[in-house]
Backbone as XML, in Angstrom:
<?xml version="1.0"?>
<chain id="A" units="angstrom">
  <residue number="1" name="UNK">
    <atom name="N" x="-11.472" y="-32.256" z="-80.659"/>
    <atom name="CA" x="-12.024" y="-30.930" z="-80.737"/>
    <atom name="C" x="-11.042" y="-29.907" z="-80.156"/>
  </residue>
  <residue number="2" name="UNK">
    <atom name="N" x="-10.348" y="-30.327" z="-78.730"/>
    <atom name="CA" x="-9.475" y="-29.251" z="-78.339"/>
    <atom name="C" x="-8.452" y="-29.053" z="-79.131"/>
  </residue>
  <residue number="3" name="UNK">
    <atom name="N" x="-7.582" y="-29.901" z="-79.906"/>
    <atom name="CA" x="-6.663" y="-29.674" z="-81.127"/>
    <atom name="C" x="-6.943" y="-29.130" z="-81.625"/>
  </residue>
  <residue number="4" name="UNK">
    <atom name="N" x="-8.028" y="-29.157" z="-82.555"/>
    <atom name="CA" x="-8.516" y="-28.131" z="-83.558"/>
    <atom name="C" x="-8.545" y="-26.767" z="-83.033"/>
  </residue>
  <residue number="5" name="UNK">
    <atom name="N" x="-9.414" y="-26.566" z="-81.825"/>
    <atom name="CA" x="-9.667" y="-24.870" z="-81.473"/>
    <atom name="C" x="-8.300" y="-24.604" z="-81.119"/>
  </residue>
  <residue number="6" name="UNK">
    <atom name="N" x="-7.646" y="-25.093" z="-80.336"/>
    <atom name="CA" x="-6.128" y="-24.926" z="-79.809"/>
    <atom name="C" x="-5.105" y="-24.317" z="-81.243"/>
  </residue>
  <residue number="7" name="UNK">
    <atom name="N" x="-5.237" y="-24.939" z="-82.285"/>
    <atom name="CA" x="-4.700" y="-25.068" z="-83.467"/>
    <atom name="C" x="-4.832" y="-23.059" z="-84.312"/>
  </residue>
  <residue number="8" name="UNK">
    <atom name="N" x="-6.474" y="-23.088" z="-84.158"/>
    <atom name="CA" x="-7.071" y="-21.768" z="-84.676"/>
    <atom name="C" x="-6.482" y="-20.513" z="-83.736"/>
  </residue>
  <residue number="9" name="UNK">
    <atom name="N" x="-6.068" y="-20.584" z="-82.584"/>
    <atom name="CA" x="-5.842" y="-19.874" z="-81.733"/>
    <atom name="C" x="-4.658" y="-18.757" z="-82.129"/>
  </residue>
  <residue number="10" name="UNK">
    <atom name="N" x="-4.461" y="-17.616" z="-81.930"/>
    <atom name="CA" x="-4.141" y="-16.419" z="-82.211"/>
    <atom name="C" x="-4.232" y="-15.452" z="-81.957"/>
  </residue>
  <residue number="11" name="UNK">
    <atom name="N" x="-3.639" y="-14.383" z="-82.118"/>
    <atom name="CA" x="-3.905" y="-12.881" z="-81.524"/>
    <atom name="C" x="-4.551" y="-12.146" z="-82.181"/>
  </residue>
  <residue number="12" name="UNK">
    <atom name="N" x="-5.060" y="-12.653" z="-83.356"/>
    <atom name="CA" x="-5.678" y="-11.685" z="-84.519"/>
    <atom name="C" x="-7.389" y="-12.675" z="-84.227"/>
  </residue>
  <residue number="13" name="UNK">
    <atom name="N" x="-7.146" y="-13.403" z="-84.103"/>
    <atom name="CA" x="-8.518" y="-14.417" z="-83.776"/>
    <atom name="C" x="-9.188" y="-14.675" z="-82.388"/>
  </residue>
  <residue number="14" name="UNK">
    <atom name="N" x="-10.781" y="-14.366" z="-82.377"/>
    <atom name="CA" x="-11.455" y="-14.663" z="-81.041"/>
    <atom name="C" x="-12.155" y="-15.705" z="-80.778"/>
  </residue>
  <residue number="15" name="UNK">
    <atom name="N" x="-12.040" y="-16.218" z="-80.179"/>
    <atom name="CA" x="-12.924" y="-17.662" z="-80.162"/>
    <atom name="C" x="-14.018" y="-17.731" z="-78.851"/>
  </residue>
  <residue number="16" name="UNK">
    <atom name="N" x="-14.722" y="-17.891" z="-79.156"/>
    <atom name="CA" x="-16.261" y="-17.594" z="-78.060"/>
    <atom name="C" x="-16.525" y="-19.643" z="-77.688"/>
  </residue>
  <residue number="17" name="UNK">
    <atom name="N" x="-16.168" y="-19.728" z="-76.380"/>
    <atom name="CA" x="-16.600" y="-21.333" z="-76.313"/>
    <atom name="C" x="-17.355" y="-21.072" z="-75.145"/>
  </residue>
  <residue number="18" name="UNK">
    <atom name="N" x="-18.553" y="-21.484" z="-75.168"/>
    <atom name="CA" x="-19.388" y="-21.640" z="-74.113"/>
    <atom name="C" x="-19.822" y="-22.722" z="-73.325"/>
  </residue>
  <residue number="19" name="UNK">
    <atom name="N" x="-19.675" y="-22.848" z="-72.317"/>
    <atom name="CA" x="-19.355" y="-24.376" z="-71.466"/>
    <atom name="C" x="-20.012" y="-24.050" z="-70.491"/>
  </residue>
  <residue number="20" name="UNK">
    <atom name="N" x="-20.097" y="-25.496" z="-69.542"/>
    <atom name="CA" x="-20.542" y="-25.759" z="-68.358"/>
    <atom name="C" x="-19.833" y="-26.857" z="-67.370"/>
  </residue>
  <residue number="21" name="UNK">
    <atom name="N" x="-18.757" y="-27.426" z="-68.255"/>
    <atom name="CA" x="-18.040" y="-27.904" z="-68.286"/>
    <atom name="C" x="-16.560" y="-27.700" z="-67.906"/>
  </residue>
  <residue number="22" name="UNK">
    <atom name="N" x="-16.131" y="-27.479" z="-66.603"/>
    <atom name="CA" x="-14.873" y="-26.993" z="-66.620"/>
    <atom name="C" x="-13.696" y="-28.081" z="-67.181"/>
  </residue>
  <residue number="23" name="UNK">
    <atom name="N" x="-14.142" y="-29.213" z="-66.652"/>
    <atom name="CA" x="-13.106" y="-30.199" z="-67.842"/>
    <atom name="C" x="-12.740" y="-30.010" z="-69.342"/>
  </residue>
  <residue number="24" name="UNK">
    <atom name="N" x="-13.642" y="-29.608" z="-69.593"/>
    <atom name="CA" x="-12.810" y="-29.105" z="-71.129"/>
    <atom name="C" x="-11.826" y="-27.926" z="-71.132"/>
  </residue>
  <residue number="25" name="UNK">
    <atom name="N" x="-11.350" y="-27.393" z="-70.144"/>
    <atom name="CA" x="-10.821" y="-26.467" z="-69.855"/>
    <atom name="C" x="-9.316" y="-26.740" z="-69.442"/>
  </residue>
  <residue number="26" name="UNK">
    <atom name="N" x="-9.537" y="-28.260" z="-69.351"/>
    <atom name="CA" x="-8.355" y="-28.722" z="-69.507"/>
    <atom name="C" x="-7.611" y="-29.223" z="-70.238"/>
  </residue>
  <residue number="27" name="UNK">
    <atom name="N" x="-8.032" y="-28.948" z="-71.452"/>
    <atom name="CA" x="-7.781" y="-29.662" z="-72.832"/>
    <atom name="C" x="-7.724" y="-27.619" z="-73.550"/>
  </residue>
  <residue number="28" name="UNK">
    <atom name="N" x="-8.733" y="-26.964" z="-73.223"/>
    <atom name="CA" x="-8.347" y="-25.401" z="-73.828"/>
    <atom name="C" x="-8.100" y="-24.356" z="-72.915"/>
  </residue>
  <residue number="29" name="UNK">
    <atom name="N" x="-6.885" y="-24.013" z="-72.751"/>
    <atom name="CA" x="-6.794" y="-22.754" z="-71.807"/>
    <atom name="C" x="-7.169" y="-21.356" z="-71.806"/>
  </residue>
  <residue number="30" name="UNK">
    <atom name="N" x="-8.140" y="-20.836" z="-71.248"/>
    <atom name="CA" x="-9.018" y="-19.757" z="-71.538"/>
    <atom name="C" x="-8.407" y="-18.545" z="-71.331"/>
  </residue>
  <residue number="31" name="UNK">
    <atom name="N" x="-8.382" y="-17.638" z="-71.893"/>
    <atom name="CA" x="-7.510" y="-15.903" z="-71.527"/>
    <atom name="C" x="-8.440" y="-16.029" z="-70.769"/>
  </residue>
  <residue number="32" name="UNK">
    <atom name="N" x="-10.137" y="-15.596" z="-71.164"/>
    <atom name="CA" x="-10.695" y="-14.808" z="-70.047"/>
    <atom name="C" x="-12.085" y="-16.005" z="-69.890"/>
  </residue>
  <residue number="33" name="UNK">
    <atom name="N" x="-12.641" y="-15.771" z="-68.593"/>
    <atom name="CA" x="-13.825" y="-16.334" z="-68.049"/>
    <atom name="C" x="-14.589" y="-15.868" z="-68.004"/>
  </residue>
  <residue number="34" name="UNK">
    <atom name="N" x="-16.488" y="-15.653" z="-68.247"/>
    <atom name="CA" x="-17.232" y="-14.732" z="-68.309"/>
    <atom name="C" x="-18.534" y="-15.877" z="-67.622"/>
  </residue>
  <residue number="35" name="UNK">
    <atom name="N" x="-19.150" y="-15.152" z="-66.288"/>
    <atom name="CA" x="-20.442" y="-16.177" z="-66.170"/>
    <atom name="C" x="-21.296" y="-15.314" z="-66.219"/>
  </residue>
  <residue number="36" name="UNK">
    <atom name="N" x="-22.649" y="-15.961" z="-67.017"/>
    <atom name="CA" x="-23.452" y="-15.018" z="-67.300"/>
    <atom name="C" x="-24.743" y="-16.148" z="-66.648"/>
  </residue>
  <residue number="37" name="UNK">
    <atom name="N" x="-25.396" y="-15.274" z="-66.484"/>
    <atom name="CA" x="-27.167" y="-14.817" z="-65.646"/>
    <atom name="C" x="-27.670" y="-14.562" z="-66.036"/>
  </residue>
  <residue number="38" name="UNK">
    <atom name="N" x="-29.129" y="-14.971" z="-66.797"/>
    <atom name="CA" x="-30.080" y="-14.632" z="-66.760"/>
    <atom name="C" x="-29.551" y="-13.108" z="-68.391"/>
  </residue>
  <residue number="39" name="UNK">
    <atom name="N" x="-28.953" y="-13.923" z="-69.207"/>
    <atom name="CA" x="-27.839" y="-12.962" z="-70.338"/>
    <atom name="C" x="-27.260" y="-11.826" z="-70.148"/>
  </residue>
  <residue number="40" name="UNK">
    <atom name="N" x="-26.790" y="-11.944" z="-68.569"/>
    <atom name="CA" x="-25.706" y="-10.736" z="-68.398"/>
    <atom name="C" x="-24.439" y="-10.996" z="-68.205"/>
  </residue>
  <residue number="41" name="UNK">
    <atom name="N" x="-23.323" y="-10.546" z="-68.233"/>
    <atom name="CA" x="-22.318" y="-11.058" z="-67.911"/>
    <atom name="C" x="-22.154" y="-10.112" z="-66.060"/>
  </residue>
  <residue number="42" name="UNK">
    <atom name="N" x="-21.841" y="-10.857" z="-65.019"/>
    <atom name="CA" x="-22.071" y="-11.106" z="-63.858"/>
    <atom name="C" x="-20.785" y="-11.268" z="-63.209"/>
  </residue>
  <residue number="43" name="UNK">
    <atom name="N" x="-19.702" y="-11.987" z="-63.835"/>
    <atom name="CA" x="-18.412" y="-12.293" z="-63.117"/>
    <atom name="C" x="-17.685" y="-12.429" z="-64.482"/>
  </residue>
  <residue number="44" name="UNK">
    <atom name="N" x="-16.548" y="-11.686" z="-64.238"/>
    <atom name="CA" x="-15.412" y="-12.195" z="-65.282"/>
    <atom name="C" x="-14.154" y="-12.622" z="-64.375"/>
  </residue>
  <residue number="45" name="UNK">
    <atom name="N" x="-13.284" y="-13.246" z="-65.040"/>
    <atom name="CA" x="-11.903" y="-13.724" z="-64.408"/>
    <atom name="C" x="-10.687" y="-14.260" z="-65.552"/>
  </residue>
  <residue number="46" name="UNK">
    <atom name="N" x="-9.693" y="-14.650" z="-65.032"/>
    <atom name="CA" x="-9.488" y="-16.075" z="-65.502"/>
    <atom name="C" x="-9.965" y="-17.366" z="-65.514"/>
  </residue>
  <residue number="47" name="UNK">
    <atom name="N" x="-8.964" y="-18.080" z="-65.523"/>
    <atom name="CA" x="-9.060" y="-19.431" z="-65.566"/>
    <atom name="C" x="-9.465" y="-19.878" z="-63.919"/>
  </residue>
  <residue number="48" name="UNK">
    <atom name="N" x="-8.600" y="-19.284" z="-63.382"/>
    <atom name="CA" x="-8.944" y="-19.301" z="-62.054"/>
    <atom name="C" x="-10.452" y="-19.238" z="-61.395"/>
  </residue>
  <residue number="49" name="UNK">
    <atom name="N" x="-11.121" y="-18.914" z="-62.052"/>
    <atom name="CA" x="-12.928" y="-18.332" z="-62.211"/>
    <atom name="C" x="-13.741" y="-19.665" z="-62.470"/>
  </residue>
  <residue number="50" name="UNK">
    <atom name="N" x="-13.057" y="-20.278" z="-63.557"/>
    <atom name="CA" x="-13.427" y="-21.647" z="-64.095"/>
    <atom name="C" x="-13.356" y="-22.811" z="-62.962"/>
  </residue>
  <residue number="51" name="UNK">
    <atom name="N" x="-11.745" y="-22.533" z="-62.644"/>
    <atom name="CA" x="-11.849" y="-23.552" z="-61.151"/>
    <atom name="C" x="-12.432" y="-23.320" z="-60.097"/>
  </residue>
  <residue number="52" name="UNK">
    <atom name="N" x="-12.537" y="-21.951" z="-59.491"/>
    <atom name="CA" x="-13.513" y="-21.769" z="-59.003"/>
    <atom name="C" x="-15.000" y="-22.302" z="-58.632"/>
  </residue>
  <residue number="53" name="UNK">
    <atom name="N" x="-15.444" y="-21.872" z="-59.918"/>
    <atom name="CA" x="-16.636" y="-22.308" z="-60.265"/>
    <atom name="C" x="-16.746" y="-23.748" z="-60.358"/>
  </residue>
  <residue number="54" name="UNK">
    <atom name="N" x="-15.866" y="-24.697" z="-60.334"/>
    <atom name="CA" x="-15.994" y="-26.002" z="-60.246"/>
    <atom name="C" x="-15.728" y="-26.283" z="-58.888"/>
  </residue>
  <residue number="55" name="UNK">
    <atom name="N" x="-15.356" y="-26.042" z="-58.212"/>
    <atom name="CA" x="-15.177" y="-26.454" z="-56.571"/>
    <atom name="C" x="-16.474" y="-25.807" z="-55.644"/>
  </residue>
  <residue number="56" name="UNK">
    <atom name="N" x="-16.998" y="-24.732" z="-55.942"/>
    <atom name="CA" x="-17.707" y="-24.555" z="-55.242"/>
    <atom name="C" x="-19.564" y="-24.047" z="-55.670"/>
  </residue>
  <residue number="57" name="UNK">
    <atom name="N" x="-19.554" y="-24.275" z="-57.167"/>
    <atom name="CA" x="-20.544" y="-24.265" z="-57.917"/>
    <atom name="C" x="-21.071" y="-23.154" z="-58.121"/>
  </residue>
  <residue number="58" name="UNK">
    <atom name="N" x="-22.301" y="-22.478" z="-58.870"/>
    <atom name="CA" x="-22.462" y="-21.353" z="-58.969"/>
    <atom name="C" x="-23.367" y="-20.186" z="-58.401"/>
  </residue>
  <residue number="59" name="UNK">
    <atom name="N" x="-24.174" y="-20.541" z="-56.685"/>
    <atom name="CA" x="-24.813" y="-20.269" z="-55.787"/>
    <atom name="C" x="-24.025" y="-19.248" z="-55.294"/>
  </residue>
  <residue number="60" name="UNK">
    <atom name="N" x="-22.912" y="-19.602" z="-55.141"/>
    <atom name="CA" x="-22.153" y="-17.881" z="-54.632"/>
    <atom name="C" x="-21.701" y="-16.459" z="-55.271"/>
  </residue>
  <residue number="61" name="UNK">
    <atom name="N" x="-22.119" y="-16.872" z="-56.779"/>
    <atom name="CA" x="-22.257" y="-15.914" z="-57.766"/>
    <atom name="C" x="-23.567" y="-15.559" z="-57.628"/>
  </residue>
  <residue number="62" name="UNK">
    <atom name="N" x="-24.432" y="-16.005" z="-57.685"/>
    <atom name="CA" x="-25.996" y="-16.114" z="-57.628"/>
    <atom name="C" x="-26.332" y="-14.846" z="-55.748"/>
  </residue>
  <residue number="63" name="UNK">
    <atom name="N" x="-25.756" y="-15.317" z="-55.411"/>
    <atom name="CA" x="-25.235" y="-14.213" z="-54.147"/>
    <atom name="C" x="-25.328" y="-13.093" z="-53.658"/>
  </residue>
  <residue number="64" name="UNK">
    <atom name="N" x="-24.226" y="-13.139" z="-54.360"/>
    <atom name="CA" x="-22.889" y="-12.086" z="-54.410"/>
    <atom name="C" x="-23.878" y="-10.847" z="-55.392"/>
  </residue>
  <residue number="65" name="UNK">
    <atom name="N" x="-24.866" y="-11.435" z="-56.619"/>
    <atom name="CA" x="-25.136" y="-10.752" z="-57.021"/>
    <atom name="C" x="-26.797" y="-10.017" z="-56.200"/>
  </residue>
  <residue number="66" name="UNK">
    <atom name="N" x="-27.487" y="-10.983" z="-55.662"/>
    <atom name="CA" x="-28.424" y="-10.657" z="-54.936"/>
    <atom name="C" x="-28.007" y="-9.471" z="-53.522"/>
  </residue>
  <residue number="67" name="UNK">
    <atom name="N" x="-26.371" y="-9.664" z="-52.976"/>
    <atom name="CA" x="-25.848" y="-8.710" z="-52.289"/>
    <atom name="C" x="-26.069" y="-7.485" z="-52.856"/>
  </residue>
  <residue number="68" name="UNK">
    <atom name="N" x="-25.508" y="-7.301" z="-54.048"/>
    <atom name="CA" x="-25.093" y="-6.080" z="-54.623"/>
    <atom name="C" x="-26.779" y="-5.031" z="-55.290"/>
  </residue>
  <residue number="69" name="UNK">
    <atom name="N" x="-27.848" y="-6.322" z="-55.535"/>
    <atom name="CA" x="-28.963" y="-5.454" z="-56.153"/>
    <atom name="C" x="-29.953" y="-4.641" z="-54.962"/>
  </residue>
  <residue number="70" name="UNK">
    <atom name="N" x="-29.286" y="-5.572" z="-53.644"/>
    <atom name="CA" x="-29.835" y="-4.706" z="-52.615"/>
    <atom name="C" x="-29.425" y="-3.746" z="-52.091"/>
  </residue>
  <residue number="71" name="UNK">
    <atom name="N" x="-28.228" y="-3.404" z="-52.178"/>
    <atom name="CA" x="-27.525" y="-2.408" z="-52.054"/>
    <atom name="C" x="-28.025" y="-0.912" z="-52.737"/>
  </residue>
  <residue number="72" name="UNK">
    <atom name="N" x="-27.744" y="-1.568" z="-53.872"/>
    <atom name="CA" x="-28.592" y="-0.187" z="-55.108"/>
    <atom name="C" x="-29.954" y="-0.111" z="-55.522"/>
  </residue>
  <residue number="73" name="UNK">
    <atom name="N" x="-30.834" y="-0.856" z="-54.824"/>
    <atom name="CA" x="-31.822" y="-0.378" z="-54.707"/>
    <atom name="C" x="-32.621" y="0.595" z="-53.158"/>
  </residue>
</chain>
């Protein structure tokens, strides 16, 4: 599967892969990272975002965002 998407890859072409899975991430290297909540997008990054998110799971996004809604409310 990563051959193939790897293969399609381009500057004229977007490819939307949605995972939970950061191991596959090692087989496709991502421009950008997007974690979404509850269908928002919440954190963007790199790849770096992906590893992230695999070392320390996704409770500190979950957070980070409960920080910020108290703030503005």
């Amino acid at each position: 599967m990563a051959k193939g998407i790897n293969a399609l890859r381009g500057p004229s072409r977007a490819i939307v892969l949605v995972t939970h899975y950061q191991r596959i991430l090692n087989y496709i290297r991502p421009d950008h990272v997007h974690v979404l909540i509850d269908g928002r997008i919440v954190r963007s990054g790199n790849r770096e975002l992906a590893l992230e998110l695999e070392a320390k799971g996704y409770e500190w996004v979950r957070e980070s965002i409960r920080s910020r809604e108290e703030v503005t409310v």
